[in-house]
C-alpha positions as CSV (number, residue, x, y, z in Angstrom):
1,X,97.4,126.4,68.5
2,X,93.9,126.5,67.3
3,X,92.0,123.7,66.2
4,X,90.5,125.0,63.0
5,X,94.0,125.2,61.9
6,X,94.8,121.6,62.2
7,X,91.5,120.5,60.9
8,X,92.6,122.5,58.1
9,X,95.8,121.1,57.8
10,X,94.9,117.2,57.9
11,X,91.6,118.1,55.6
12,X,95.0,119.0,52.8
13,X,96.9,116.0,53.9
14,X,99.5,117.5,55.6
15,X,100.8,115.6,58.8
16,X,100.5,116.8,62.2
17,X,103.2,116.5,65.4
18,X,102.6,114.3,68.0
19,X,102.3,117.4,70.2
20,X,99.3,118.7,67.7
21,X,97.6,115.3,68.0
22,X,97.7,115.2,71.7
23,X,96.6,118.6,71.8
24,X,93.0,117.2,70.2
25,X,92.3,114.0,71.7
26,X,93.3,115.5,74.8
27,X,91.0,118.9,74.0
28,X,88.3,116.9,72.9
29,X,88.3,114.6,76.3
30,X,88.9,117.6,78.0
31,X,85.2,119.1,76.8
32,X,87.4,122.0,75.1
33,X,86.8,121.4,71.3
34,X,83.2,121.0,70.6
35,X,81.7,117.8,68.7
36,X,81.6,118.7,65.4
37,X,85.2,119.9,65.2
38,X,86.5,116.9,66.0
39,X,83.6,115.5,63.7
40,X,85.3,117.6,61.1
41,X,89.0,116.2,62.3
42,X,87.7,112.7,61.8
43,X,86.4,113.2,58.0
44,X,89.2,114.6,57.3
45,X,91.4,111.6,58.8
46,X,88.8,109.6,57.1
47,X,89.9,111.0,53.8
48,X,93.4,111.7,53.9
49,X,94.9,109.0,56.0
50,X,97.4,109.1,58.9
51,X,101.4,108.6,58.9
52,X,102.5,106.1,61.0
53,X,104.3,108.7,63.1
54,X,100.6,110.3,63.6
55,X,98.9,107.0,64.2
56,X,101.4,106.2,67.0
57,X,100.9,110.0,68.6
58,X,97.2,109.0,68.3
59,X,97.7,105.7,69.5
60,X,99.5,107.3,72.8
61,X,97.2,109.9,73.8
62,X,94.4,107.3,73.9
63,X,96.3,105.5,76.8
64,X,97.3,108.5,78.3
65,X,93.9,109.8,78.8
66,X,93.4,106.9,81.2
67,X,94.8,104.3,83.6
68,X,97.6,102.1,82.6
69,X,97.4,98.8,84.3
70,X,100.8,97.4,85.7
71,X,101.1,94.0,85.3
72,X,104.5,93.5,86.3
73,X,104.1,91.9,89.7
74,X,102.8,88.7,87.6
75,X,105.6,86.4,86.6
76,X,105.2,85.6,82.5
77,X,104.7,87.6,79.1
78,X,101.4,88.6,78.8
79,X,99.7,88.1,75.3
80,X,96.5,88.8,74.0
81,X,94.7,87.6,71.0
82,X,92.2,90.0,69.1
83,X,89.6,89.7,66.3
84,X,88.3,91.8,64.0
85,X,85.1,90.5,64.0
86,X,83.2,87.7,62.3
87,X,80.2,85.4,62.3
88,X,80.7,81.7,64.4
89,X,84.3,83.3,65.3
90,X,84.7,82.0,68.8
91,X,88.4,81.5,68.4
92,X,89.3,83.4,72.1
93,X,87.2,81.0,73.8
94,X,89.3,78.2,72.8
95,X,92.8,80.1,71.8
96,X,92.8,82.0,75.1
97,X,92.3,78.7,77.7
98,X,94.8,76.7,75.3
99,X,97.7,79.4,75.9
100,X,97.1,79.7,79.4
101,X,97.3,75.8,79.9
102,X,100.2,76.3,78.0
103,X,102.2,78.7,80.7
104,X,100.9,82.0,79.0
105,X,99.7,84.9,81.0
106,X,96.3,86.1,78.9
107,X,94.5,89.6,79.9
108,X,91.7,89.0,77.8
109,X,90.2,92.5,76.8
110,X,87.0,91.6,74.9
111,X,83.8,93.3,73.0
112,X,80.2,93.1,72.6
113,X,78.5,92.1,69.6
114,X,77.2,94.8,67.0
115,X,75.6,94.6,63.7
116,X,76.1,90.9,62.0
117,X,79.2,90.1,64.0
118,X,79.4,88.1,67.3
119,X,80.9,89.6,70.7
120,X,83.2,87.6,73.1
121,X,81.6,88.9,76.2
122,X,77.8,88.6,75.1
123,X,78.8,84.9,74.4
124,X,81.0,84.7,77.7
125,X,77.4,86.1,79.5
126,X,75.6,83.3,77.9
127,X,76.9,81.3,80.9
128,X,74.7,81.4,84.0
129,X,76.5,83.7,86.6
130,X,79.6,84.8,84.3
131,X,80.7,88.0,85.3
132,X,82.5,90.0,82.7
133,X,82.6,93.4,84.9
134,X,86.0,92.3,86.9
135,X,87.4,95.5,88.9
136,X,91.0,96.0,87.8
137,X,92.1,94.8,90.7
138,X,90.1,91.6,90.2
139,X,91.0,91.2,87.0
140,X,94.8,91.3,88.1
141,X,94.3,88.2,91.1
142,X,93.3,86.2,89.1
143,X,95.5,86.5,86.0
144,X,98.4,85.6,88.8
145,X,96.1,82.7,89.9
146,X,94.6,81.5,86.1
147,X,96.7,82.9,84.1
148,X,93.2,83.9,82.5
149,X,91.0,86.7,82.8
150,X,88.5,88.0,80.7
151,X,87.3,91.6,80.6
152,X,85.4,94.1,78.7
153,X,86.6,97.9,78.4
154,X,86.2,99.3,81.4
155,X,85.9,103.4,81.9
156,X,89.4,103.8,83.2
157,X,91.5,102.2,80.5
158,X,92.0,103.9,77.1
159,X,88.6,106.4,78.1
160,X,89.5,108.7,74.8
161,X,89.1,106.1,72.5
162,X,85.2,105.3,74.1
163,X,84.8,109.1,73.2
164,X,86.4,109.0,70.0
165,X,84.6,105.5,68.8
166,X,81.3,107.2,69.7
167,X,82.1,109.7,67.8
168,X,82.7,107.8,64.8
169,X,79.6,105.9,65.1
170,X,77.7,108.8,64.1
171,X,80.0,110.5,61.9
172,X,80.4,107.3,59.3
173,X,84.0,107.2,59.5
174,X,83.7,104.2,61.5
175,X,85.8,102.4,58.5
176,X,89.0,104.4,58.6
177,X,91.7,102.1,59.0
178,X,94.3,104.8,60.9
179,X,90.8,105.4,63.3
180,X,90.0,101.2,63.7
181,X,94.1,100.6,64.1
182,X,94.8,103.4,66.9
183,X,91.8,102.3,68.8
184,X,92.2,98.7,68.9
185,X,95.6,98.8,70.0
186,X,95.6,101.3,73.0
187,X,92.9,99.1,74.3
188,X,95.6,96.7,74.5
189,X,98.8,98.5,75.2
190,X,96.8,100.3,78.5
191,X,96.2,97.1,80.0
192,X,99.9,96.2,80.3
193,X,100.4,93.3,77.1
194,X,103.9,92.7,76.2
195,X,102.4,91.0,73.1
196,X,99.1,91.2,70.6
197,X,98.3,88.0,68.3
198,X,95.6,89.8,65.7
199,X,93.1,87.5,63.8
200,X,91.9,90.1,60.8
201,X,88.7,89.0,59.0
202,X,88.7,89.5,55.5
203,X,85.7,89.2,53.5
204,X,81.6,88.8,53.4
205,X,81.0,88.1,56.9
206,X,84.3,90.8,57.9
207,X,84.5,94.5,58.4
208,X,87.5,94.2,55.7
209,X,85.8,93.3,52.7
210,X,89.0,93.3,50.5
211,X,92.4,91.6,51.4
212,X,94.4,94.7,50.6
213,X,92.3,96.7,53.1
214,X,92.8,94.1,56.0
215,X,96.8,93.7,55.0
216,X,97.2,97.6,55.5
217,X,95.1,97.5,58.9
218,X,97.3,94.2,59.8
219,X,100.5,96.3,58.8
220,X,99.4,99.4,60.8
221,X,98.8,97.7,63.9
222,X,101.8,95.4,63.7
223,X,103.9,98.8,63.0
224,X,101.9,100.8,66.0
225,X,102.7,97.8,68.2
226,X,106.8,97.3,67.3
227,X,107.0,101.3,67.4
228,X,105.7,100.7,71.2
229,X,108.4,98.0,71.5
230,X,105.6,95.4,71.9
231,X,105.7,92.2,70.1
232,X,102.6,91.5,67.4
233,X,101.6,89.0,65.2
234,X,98.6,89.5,62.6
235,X,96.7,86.6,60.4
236,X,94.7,87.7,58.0
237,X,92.0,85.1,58.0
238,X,88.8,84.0,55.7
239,X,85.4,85.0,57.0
240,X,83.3,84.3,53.2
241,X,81.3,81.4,55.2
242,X,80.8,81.7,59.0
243,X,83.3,80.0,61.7
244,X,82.5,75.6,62.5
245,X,78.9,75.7,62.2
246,X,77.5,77.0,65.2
247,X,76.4,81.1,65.2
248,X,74.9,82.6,68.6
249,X,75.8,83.1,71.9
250,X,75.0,80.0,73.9
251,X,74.6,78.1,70.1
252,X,78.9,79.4,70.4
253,X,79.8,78.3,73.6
254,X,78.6,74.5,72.7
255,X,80.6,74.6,70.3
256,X,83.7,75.7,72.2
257,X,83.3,73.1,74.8
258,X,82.8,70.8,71.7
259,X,86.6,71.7,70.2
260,X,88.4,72.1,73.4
261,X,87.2,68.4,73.7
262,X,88.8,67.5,70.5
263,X,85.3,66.7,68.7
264,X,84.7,70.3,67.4
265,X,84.7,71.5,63.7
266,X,88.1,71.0,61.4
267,X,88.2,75.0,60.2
268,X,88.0,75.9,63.9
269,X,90.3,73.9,65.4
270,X,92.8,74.4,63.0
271,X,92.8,78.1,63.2
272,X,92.3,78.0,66.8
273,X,95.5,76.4,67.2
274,X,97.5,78.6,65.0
275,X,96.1,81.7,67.3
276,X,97.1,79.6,70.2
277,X,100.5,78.4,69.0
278,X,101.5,81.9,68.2
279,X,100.2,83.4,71.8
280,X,102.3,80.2,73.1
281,X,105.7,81.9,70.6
282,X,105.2,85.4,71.4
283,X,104.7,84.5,75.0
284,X,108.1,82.8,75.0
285,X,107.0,79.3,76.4
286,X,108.9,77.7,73.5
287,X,111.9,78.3,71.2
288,X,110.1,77.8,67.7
289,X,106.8,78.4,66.4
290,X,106.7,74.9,65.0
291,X,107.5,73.9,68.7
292,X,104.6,76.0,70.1
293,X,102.1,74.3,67.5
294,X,103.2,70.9,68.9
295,X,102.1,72.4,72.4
296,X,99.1,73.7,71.6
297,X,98.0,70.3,70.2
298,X,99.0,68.6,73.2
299,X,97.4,71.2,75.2
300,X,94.0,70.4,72.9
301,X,94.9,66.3,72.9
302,X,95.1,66.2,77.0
303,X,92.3,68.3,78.1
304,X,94.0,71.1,79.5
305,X,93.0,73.9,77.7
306,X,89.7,72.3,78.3
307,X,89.8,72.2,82.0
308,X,91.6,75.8,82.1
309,X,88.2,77.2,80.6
310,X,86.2,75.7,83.2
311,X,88.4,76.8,86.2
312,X,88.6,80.5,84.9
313,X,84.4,79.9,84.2
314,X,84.2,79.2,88.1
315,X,86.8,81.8,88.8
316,X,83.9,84.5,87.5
317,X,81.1,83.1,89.0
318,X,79.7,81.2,85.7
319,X,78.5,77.4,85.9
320,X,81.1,75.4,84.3
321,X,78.8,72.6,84.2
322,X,77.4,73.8,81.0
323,X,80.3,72.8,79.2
324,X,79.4,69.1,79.9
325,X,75.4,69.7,80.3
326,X,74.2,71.8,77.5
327,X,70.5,72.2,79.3
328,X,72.0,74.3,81.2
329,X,72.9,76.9,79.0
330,X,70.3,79.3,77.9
331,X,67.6,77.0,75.0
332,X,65.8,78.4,72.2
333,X,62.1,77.1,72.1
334,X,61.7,76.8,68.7
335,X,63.3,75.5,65.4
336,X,62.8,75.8,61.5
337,X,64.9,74.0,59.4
338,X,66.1,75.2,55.8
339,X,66.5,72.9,53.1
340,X,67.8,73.1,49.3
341,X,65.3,72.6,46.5
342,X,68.5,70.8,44.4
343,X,71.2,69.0,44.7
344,X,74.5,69.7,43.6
345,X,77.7,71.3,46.1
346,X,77.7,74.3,48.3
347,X,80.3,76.7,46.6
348,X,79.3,79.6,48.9
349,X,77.9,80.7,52.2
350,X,77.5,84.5,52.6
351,X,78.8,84.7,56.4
352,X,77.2,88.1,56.5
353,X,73.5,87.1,55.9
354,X,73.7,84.5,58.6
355,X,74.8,87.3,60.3
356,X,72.4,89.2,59.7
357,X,69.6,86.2,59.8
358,X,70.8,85.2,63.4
359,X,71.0,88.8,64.6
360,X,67.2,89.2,63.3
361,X,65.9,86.5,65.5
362,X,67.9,88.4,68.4
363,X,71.3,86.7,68.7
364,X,73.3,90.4,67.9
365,X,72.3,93.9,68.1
366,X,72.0,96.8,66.1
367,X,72.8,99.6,68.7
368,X,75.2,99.2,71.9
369,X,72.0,99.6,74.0
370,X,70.1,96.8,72.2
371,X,69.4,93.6,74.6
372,X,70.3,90.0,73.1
373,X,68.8,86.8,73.6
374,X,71.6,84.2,74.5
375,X,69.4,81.1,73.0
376,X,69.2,82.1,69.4
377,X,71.3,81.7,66.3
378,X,71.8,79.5,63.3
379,X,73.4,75.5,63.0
380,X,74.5,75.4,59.6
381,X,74.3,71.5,58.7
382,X,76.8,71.8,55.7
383,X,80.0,73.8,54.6
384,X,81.5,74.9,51.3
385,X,82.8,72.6,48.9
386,X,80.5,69.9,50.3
387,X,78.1,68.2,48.1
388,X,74.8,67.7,48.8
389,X,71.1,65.8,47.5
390,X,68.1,68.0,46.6
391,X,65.9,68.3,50.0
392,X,68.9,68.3,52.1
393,X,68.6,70.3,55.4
394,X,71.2,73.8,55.2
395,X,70.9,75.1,58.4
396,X,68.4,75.5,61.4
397,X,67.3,78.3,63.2
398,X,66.8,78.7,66.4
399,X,64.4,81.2,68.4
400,X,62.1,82.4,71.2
401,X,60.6,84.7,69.3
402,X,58.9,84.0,65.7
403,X,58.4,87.7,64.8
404,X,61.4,87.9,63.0
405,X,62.1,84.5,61.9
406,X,60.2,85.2,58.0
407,X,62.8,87.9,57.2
408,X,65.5,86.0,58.6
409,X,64.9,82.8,57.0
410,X,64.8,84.5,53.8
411,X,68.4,85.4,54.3
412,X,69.1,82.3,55.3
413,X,68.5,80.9,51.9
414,X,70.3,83.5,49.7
415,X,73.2,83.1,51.7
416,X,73.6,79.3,50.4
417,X,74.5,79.2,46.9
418,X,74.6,75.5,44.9
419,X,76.8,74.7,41.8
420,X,76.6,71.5,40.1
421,X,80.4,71.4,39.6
422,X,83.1,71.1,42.9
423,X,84.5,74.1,44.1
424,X,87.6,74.6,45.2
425,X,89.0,74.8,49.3
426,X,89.6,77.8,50.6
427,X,91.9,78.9,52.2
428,X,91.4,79.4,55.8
429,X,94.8,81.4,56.7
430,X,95.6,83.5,53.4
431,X,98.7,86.1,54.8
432,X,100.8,86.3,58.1
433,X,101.8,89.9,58.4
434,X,105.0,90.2,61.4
C-alpha cells in the first residue's frame, strides 16, 4: 500500500482498515514515511474525523509500538483517574491516595504542565526529593506495597503516541478529538489498567471549550475503552473558574494536604470524592456506587487517604513533612494583592486568565522544555456567586520574580467580573457519560 493513497483516502472521508492504520503509525515510528506525510495524514484526520473502528486500530498500534506493562502479579483491579486539564485541578493528588486507602490498586500515569493548565507531576516535583522518573520495575514494587505509584510517560510505554503528539504540536491539529482520544487512552491501556475514571474539563479554563465537544471526546474514550474490554467512567466537569482557590505547584499541594485533612475547599472536595468513589466502584471494592461514596468519605473523615499520600510521598523519596509544615515546600518572596474597585457579587472568574496570569509569573510553561518555578501562582480570596464590598481583596499573587507580574496582574483583574445582582450556582458535575 502506499501512503499517498491513504492520505488521499482519509483527506475524502473514507475510512481506513485497521491493517491500513497500523501500516502508518507503525511506518511513521519506523522512520519510513517522512514528516510531512504524516503531517498531511493528521490534517486530514483533523478534518474528516475517525470511526470508532479506526480510533480503536489507532488506539492499538500506539501500544503496540511499545512495552506493555503486566500488572497481573499484583492482587486488585487497577484504576486510574485522568484529567483533561484545568487551572487549581489537583483532583489526583487527593482522588488517587483516597482509592488506594480504600483497597484500590492506582498506576498513576501523569503529565506536565503546558500553556494555562497545571501538570500532576510538576506539582508532585514541588515536593523536596519527589521522584517522578520510577523505572518500570519500580513503579511495579511499590504499587504491590502502596497500592500507589505515580509516574510520568516514560519512552517505552505507548512511544508512537510521543511521536505522533509531537507531531501535532506543530501541525495545529493538536484539537482533534479522534487524535486527543487515541492518545490519552493507550497511555493508559499500555500500562496494564483494568479501568479509566476520566475527569473532562469543559469550558474557559478547559481544552473543551463547549459541552458537546467534551461529551463526544468523553463518548470516544468510553467506547475506545469498552471496545478494549476495559471498564471507563467519564465526568464531564466545570472548569469556567479555577479548582478551590489555590493555582501553582507548591501554592496546589497546600491545598491538597488542606482537603485530605477535611479543611479544604467545598468544590474540591466534593468532586474529589466523586473521582474517588467511582475509582473505589470500578475497582470493585464495593457493590454500589452509593456504597463507594460512603467509603470515600470515610476514607476522607479518618485520615487515611491522608496518611496514604504521605507514605507513597516517602515511598519516592519526597519529604512528607511538607504536608504538615508548609515552609518546607518551595516559598514565593513576594506578594501583590488585587482588590475590586466595587462591590457587588462575583458572577464570573475566567479560569483561563489565571491561567495564563499564574503561568506568566512562572508557575506553567509555554513549551515542554520551559523550566517552572514551584513557589508561584495565584490564591484567589473569593469564588462565584459570592458577594463582596468595594476594596475587597480578589486574589494574590505570588512570585520570585517581578518581571512579569504587570502583565499578569492585568489578567488577573479581567478575569473577575462583578454584577450587582446574585448569580446563580453552577454546576460543578454537569454529565456522566458510561
Amino acid at each position: 500500500m502506499r501512503t499517498v493513497d491513504l492520505i488521499h483516502r482519509k483527506r475524502d472521508g473514507e475510512e481506513l482498515s485497521p491493517e491500513e492504520v497500523h501500516f502508518l503509525v507503525d511506518g511513521y515510528t519506523r522512520g519510513e514515511i517522512p514528516d510531512y506525510q504524516t503531517s498531511a495524514f493528521l490534517m486530514a484526520v483533523f478534518y474528516s474525523g475517525m470511526s470508532d473502528r479506526e480510533v480503536s486500530a489507532l488506539t492499538q498500534s500506539f501500544i503496540a509500538s511499545g512495552t506493555t506493562l503486566d500488572l497481573s502479579s499484583i492482587p486488585g483491579v487497577k484504576v486510574d483517574k485522568h484529567s483533561t486539564g484545568g487551572v487549581g485541578d489537583k483532583t489526583s493528588l487527593i482522588s488517587a491516595p483516597l482509592a488506594a486507602a480504600a483497597g484500590v490498586v492506582v498506576p498513576m500515569i501523569s503529565g506536565r504542565a503546558l500553556g494555562h493548565t497545571g501538570g500532576t507531576l510538576d506539582k508532585l516535583e514541588s515536593i523536596p526529593g519527589f521522584r517522578t522518573d520510577l523505572s518500570l520495575d519500580e513503579f511495579r514494587e511499590q504499587l504491590a506495597k502502596h497500592n500507589l505509584a505515580f509516574i510520568g510517560q516514560t519512552a517505552e510505554v505507548a512511544p508512537a503516541d510521543g511521536r505522533f503528539y509531537a507531531l501535532r504540536d506543530v501541525t495545529a491539529t493538536v484539537e482533534s478529538i479522534p487524535l486527543i482520544a487515541s492518545s490519552i487512552m493507550a497511555k493508559k491501556i499500555a500500562v496494564g489498567l483494568d479501568a479509566v475514571v476520566l475527569d473532562v474539563k469543559v469550558g474557559a479554563g478547559a481544552f473543551m471549550k463547549k459541552q458537546v465537544d467534551a461529551r463526544r471526546l468523553a463518548q470516544m474514550m468510553v467506547g475506545i475503552g469498552r471496545r478494549m474490554d476495559k471498564r471507563v467512567q467519564a465526568l464531564i466537569t466545570d472548569m469556567n473558574q479555577p479548582l478551590g482557590y489555590a493555582v501553582g505547584n507548591a501554592l496546589e499541594i497546600m491545598e491538597v494536604s488542606q482537603t485530605l485533612q477535611n479543611a479544604g475547599p467545598a468544590d474540591l472536595t466534593r468532586l474529589s470524592l466523586e473521582l474517588a468513589a467511582r475509582m473505589i466502584f470500578l475497582g470493585k471494592i464495593t457493590k454500589t456506587l452509593d456504597e463507594a461514596r460512603e467509603m470515600a468519605q470515610a476514607r476522607l473523615l479518618d485520615g487515611s487517604g491522608y496518611r496514604k499520600f504521605k507514605e507513597v510521598i516517602t515511598a519516592q523519596g519526597g519529604n512528607a513533612q511538607v504536608l504538615d509544615r508548609f515552609e518546607l515546600l518551595p516559598n514565593a518572596t513576594g506578594a501583590q494583592e488585587i482588590t475590586t474597585a466595587r462591590g457587588g457579587y462575583v458572577s464570573g472568574i475566567d479560569a483561563e486568565l489565571i491561567g495564563q496570569a499564574s503561568s506568566m509569573i512562572g508557575a506553567g510553561r509555554g513549551a515542554k522544555e520551559d523550566s517552572i518555578d514551584p513557589a508561584v501562582g495565584v490564591i484567589l480570596e473569593v469564588k462565584v456567586g459570592q458577594k463582596i464590598e468595594a476594596g475587597s481583596i480578589l486574589c494574590r499573587l505570588y512570585y520570585t520574580n517581578g518581571d512579569q507580574l504587570e502583565g499578569a496582574a492585568e489578567l488577573v483583574e479581567d478575569a473577575f467580573r462583578i454584577s450587582q445582582h446574585p448569580v446563580d450556582e453552577r454546576d460543578l458535575i454537569l454529565e456522566v457519560v458510561s
